[in-house]
N, C-alpha and C positions, 0 to 999 in steps of 0.2 A: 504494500500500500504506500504511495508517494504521501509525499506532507502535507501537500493540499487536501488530499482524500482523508488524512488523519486528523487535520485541523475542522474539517468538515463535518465528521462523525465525532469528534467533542464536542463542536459549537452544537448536534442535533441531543449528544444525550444532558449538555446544559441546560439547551432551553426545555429540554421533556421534563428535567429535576426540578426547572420553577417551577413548569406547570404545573407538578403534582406536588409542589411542595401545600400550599393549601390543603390539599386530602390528607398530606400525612401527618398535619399541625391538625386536621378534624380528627384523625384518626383517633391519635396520640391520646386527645381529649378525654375521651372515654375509657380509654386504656388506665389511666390515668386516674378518674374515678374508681373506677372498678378496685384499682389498687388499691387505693386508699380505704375504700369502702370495705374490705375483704379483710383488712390488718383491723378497724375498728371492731369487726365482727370479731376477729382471732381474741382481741385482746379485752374484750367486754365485761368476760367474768371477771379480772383479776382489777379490771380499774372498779366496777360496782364493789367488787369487796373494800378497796380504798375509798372510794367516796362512802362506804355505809361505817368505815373507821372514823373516819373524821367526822359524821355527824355527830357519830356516838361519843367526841371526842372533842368539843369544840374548844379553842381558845379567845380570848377576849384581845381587845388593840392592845398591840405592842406583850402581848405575855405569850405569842405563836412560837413557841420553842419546838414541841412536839411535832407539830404540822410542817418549821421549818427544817426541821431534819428530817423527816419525810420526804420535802422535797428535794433536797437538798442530798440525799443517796439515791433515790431516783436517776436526777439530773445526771449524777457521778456516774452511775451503773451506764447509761447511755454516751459516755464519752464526753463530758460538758467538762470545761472548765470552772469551776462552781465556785462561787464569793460568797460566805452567809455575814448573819448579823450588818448588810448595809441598813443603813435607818434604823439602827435598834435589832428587829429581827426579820430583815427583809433578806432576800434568796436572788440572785445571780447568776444565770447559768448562760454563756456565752461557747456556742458550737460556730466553726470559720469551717466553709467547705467553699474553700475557691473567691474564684474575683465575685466580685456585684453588690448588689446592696444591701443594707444592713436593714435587720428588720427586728424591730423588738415586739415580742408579747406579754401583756401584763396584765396577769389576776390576783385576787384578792384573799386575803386567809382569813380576817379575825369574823370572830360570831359575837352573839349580842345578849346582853345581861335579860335574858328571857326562861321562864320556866316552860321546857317546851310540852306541850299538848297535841300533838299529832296523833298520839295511838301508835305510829310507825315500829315496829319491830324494835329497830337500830333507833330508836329516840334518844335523846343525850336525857344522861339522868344526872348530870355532870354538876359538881359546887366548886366553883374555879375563884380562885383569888381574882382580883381587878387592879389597875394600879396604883390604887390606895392601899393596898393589901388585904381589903374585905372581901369577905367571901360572898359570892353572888353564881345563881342562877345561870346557865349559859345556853344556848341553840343556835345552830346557822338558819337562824330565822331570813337571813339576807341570802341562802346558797352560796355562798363563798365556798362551803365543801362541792359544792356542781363548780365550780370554777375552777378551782386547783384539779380537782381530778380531771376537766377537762385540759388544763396546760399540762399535767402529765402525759394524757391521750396525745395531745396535739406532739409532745414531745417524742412519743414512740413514733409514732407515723413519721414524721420528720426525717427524724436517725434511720429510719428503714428505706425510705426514699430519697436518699441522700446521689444518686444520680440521676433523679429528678429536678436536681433544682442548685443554686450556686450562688453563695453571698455570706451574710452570716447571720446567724440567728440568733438573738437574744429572747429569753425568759427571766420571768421576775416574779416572785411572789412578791407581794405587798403588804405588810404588814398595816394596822390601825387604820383602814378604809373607814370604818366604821364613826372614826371621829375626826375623820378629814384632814388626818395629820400622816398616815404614814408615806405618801409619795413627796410631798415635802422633807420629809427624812430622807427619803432617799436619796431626790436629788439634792440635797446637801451635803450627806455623804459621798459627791460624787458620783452620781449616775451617769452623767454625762460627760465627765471628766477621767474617772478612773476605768470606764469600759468603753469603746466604741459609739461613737453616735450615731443612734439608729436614722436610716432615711425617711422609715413612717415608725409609727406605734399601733399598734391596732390589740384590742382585748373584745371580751362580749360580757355579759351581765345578763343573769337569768331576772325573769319577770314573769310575774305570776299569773298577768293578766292575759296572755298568750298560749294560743297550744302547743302543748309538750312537742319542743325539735325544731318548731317554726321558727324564722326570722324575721323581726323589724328592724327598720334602718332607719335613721333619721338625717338627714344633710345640714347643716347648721348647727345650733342647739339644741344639745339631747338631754341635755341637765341643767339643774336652774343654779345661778347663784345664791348661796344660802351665807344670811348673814345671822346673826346672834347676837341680840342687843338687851341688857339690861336695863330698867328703869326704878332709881331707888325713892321713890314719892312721898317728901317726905314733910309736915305738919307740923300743931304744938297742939301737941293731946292734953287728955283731962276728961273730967268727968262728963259719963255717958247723958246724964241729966243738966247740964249745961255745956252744950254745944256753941252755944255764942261767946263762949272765952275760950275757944280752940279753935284752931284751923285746920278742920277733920280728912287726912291723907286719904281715909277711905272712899269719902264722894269724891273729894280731886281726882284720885285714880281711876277710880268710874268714867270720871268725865273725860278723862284722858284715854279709858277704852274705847269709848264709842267716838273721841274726835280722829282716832287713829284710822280708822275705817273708811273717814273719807278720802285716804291721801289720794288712793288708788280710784275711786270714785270721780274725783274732784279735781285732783291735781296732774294725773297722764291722762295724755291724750286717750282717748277712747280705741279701746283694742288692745295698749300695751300690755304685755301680760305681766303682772306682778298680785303677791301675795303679804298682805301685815299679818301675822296671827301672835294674838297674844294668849300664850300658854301657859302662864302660871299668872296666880294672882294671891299674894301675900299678904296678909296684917292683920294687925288684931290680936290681943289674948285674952280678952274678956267680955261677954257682952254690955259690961256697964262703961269699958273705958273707950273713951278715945285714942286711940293709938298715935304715937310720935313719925308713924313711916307703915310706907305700905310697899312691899317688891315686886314687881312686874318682869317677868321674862317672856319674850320676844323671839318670831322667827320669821324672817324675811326670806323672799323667794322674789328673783327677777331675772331676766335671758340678756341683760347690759349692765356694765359696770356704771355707764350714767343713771342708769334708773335706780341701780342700786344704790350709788352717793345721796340719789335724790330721796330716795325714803328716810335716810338714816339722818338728813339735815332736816327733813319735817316731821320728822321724830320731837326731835331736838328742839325743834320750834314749838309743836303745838305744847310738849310736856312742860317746857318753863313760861310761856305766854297764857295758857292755864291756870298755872299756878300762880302769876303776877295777878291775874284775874279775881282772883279766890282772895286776895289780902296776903297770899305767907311772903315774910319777912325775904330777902334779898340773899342771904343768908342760908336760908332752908329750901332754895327755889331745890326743882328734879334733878336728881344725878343722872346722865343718860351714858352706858359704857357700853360699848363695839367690841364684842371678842377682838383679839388680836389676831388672829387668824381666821378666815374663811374658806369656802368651798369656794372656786368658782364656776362661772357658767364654762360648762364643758361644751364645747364649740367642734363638731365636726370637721373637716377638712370637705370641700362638698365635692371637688373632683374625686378624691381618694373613696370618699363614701358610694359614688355613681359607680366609679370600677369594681369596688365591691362586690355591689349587689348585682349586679351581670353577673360577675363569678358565682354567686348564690343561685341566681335564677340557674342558671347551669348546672349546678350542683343539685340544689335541693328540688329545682322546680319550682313553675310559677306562683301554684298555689300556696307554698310556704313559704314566702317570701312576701312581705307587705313594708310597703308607706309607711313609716308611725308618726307620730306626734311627741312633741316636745315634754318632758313629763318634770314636773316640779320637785323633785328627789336633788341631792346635790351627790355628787360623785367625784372624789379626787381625779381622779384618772385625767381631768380638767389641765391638771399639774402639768403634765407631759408635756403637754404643746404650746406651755406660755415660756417656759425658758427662752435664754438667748436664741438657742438654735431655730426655734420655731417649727419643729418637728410637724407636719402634719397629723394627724391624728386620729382614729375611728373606732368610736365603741359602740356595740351593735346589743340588741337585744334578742336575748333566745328565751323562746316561750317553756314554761312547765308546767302545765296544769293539763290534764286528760280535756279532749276535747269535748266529752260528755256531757263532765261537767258547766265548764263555759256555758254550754246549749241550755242544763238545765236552767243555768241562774239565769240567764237570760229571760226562759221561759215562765220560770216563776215568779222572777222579780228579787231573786236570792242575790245572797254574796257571798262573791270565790273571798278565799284566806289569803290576804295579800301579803308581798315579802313585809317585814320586821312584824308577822304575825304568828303568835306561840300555836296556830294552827295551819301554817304554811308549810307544806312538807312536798318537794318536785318529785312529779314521776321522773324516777332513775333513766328509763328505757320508753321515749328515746329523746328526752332532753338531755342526757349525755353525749347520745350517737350525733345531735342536731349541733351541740356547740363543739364538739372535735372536727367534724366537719366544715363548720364556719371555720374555724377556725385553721384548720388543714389548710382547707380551698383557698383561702384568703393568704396567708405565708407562700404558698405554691406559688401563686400568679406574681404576686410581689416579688418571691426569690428565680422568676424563671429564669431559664438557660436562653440568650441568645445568643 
């Protein structure tokens, strides 16, 4: 064959290899699937018996010792280079297989000073110190144990399909979700500095309002900003039979509940979504006295950080301009305090969220895969993507409740047991198979080979 005839028959099996390079990237697809689907089947008894340990087993924020050495030999067992105790007791597990980009996944460990009521077999019967060092009640009332057992799922499949895919992968357990503080530890301790910085972040979060394996997405914000604000309301008490030589903290405070109500009413624009709730209310220790102070606690909920300044400045307004109101002294006006820390609104990335959920529709199919809505819960995970680097971000929701059920309360007008509820308990199977899967699919597309 001369060189012409040689150069001829390359140039015809080049262009035949474009042509079907499409068929063999659809092929692949499914192949692909299958794979993955096959290994969560393999490995289902041994992860169910791990998530039914950890329920039976829960720890509270920042005391996840047990749960991080769980994951934390896991991790090891599969080849990870493993870091514990970042943030107190958060977990590190970084696998490098080749060029690309770096992808971190992060779930959550601690459970919640609850007595749990499920009836469930594996029910935590558990009396766990807290860190005051009192002894208290514990449950994964929030499934935090469906989320570690799914970043371990996600972690076998991974390790197994490791010539599937090329960059590096990060996991993280998270310690103190639960009070807004442990991914802030983390990133302090260096999450971004002492391991690689990841090019997205992406986790999931079981929710109870969805059926068991389902996914919602949400593009924007998917969690609210939650603020925490004190009001110490405070008077010049005295006797319950003469009120007109006192400056009674308990109708101030009253009056300060219900002017609080209008911020959102009165003061946003109509439609902005935000919430005042005031949930505690304080004073008093006699019915004949007037009391000197009355305590008010507070929880704010808003999807902007301007909205959120704005609540906490007409806090601040209506409780001392009330009080000037009322005659107390200049001296005794409301003490009004802002936790030092907040949750913030956790903000999707909306391209990263769109690619996504393609890869879900692919995976899971259209039917279990929906739209959601923005839901007023605060969720650290917010944390990830406000640092310098600006990390992209996407936390997705995986439903756990039989779909049965859903139908009935619908039908009757009932109510499902929603997460931080002592009667919340996920079906295992297949809200486990639903969030290893998201979360499989999701690292795959991110880590591929090109």
């Amino acid at each position: 064959m001369n060189r012409r005839s040689l150069t001829s028959v390359r140039l015809v099996v080049l262009l035949a290899s474009l042509a079907l390079a499409p068929f063999a990237l659809a092929a692949a697809a499914p192949a692909l699937r299958d794979a993955v689907a096959k290994k969560i089947v393999a490995e289902y008894p041994a992860l169910e018996a791990i998530y039914k340990d950890l329920h039976a087993h829960p720890e509270l924020s920042f005391m996840e010792t047990r749960t991080a050495a769980i994951v934390a030999k896991e991790l090891r067992a599969l080849g990870f280079e493993v870091t514990e105790n970042v943030g107190n007791t958060g977990v590190v597990g970084v696998l490098k297989n080749g060029p690309g980009k770096t992808v971190l996944i992060r779930e959550d460990m601690d459970a919640l000073p609850l007595l749990e009521k499920t009836g469930v077999p594996y029910a935590s019967k558990a009396t766990v110190k807290d860190l005051a060092g009192k002894d208290s009640p514990a449950m994964h009332a929030c499934a935090h144990d469906t989320h570690i057992t799914s970043l371990l799922g996600t972690a076998r499949v991974l390790t197994t399909l490791r010539d599937r895919w090329s960059g590096t992968l990060i996991l993280i357990a998270q310690p103190a979700e639960e009070i807004g503080a442990g991914a802030l530890a983390m990133i302090t301790d260096g999450l971004f500095t002492r391991f690689p910085v990841p090019d997205y972040v992406i986790g999931m979060h079981v929710w109870a309002g969805l059926p068991a394996g389902t996914v919602a997405y949400v593009p924007g914000p998917v969690t609210a900003n939650v603020d925490s604000i004190d009001i110490l309301v405070r008077g010049v008490g005295g006797h319950g039979s003469r009120p007109h030589t006192t400056k009674d903290p308990v109708v101030l405070a009253s009056e300060i509940v219900l002017a609080l109500q209008t911020i959102v009413s009165r003061e946003l624009e109509p439609g902005t979504p935000a919430v005042v709730t005031v949930g505690t209310f304080h004073g008093g220790t006699k019915r004949n006295i007037i009391s000197d102070e009355v305590k008010l606690e507070l929880t704010l909920r808003s999807y902007d950080d301007a909205v959120a300044a704005h609540l906490i400045a007409s806090i601040r307004r209506i409780s001392e301009n009330l009080a000037r109101a009322a005659g107390v002294p200049a001296d005794r006006l409301p003490v009004v305090t802002a936790a030092e820390t907040n949750t913030p609104v956790c903000s999707n990335n909306p391209a990263l969220t769109a690619r996504l959920a393609g890869i879900w529709r692919e995976w899971l199919g259209e039917a279990n895969v929906t739209l959601g809505k923005p839901l007023t819960v605060g969720e650290d995970f917010a944390r990830f993507g406000r640092t310098t680097h600006r990390v992209p971000i996407c936390l997705w929701l995986i439903g756990a409740t039989a779909p049965a059920e859903i139908e009935a309360a619908h039908r009757t007008g009932g109510v499902l047991a929603s997460n931080h509820s002592p009667l919340f308990a996920p079906v295992p199977e297949p809200t486990l198979k639903g969030a290893i899967t998201s979360l499989s699919a999701a690292a795959l597309d991110l880590l591929a080979k090109h």
